[in-house]
C-alpha positions, 0 to 999 in steps of 0.5 A: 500500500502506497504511503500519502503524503503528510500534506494530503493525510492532512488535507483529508483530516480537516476535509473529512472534519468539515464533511461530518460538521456540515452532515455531508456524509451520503457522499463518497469522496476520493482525493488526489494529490496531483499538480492543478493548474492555479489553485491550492484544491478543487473539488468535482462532483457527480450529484446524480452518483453521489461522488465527489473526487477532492484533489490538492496542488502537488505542485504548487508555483513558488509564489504561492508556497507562502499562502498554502493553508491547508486547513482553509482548503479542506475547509473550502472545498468541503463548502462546495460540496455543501452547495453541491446539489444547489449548483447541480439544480441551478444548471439543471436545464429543467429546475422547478421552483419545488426543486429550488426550494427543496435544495436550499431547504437542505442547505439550510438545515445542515447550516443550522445543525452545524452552528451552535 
């Protein structure tokens, strides 16, 4: 079995952190450690399948070394796969207003259970 590197078991820690804070967990989710051209992380997700693939930056440019904060990532890719299905919906060609307000009603209740 091949060992992760430090900064993606980090990564995963504090993503997977925010996954359960947020009630995120009907996902599955993959990460990757792979070079991303001009961001630190970014997320993909297939609603309709319920995956998420989460990648960081193995190969991020001298420039931005500096203002690497793995935690803020983790934390912010988790926040997209919190408006995952709202994104999903409002490219949905055919949204209804019930689908709308279903999904921000979801939205809105994992909000609430994760602020005390």
């Amino acid at each position: 079995m091949k060992k992760l590197n430090k900064d993606l078991e980090l990564f995963i820690r504090y993503f997977t952190q925010y996954q359960n804070m947020l009630g995120l967990n009907g996902y599955r989710v993959y990460f990757k450690h792979e070079p991303i051209d001009g961001v630190f992380a970014d997320i993909t997700t297939t609603q309709s399948e319920m995956v998420a693939t989460v990648r960081l930056n193995s190969n991020l440019q001298d420039v931005d070394k500096p203002f690497r904060n793995i935690k803020r990532s983790a934390k912010h890719e988790a926040i997209h796969l919190l408006v995952a299905r709202l994104e999903d919906r409002a490219r949905s060609r055919y949204v209804t207003s019930e689908d709308i307000y279903e999904t921000v009603e979801e939205l809105v209740r994992k909000i609430e259970q994760s602020i005390e």
